[in-house]
C-alpha positions in Angstrom: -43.7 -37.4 22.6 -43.3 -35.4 19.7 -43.8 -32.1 22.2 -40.8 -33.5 24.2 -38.7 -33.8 21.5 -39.0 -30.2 20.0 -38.2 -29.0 23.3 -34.7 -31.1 23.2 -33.7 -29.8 20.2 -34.4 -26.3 21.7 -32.2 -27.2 24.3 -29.8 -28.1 22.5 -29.6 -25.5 19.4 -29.7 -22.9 22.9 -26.8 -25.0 24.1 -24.8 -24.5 20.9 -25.3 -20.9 21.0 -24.3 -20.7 24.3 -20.5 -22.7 23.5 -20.5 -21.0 20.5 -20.9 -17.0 22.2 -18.1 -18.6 24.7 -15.4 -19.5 22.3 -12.7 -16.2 22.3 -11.9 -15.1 18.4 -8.7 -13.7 17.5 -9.7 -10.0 16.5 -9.5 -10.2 12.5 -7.3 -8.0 10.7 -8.8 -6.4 6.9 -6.6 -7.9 4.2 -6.1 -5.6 1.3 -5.2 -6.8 -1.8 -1.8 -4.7 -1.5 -0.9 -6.4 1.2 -0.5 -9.7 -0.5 -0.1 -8.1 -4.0 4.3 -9.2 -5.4 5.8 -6.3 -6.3 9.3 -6.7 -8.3 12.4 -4.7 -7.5 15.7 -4.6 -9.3 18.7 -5.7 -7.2 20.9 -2.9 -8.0 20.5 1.3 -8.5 23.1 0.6 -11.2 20.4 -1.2 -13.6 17.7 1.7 -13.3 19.6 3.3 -16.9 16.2 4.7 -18.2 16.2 7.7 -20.2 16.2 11.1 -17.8 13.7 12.7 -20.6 11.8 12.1 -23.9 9.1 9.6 -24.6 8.9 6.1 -22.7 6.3 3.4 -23.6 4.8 1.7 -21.2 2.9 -1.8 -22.5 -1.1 -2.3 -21.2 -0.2 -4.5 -18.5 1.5 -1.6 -16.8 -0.5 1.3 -17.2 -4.0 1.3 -18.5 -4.6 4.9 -19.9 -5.3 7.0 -23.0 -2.8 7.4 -25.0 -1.3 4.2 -26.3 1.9 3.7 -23.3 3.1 6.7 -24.3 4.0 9.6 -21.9 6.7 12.3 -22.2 8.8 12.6 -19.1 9.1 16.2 -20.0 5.8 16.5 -19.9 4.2 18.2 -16.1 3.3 15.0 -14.8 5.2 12.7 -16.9 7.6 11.5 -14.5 5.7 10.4 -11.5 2.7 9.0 -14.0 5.5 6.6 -16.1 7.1 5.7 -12.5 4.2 5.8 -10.6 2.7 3.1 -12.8 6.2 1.2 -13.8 7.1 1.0 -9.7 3.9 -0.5 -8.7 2.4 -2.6 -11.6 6.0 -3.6 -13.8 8.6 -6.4 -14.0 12.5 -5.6 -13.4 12.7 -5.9 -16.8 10.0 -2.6 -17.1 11.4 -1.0 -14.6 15.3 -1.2 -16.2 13.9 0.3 -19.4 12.1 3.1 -18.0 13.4 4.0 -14.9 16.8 6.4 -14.4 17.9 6.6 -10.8 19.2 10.1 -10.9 15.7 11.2 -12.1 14.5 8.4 -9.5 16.3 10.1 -6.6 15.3 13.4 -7.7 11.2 13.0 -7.5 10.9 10.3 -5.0 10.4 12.6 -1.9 6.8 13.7 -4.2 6.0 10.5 -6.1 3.0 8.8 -5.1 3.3 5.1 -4.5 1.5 2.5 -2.5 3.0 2.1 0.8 4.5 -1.1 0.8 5.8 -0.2 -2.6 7.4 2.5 -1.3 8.6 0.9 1.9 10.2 -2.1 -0.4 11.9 -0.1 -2.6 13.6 2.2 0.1 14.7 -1.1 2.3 16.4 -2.1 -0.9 17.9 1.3 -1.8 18.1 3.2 1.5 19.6 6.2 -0.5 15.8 6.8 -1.5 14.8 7.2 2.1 17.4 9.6 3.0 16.8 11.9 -0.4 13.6 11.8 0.9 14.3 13.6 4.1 17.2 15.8 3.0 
């Protein structure tokens, strides 16, 4: 008896296999933590009244890097590393105190941003898109 049983539960373990290798799967698409990360965005270009130049301070939270939060907008780099960092990883409020849209509009077409960062800010401010390709 016990000989016949083992050779049910073969059957049916090969059984399951079988249904299971039958069943069509919906092709699964990678989720990236972008994808799902919120991103903030001010409602209006007229609240982006950064300074154009000098020294920001950025808190911890937005950028983690040598240096304390400090960078110099003059600085080679200074821009796109304060709203590089401010754009992707800071609140409206952030973003109000260190961002100026004319300086904004001037190094969007070369600042690096994730692409749905990108892509939300220019549905919000289409200016940004057309700066881009002027």
């Amino acid at each position: 008896m016990a000989g016949n049983r083992e050779g049910e539960d073969r059957g049916a373990i090969n059984a399951a296999k079988r249904r299971h290798r039958s069943v069509p799967t919906a092709p699964q698409r990678r989720m990236f933590f972008s994808d799902v990360k919120p991103y903030e965005v001010p409602e209006k270009s007229d609240d982006l009244k950064g300074p154009a130049s000098g020294v920001v301070h950025l808190p911890h939270r937005v950028l983690w890097a040598p240096g304390n939060g400090r960078i110099d907008l003059d600085a080679e780099g200074g821009v796109g590393l304060a709203y590089r960092a401010v754009l992707a990883e800071g609140t409206v409020e952030d973003q109000t105190a260190v961002v100026n849209w004319d300086r904004l509009v001037e190094v969007w077409p070369e600042l690096l941003l994730p692409h749905r960062v990108r892509r939300l800010w220019e549905e919000r401010f289409p200016e940004l898109r057309a700066g881009a390709s002027a």
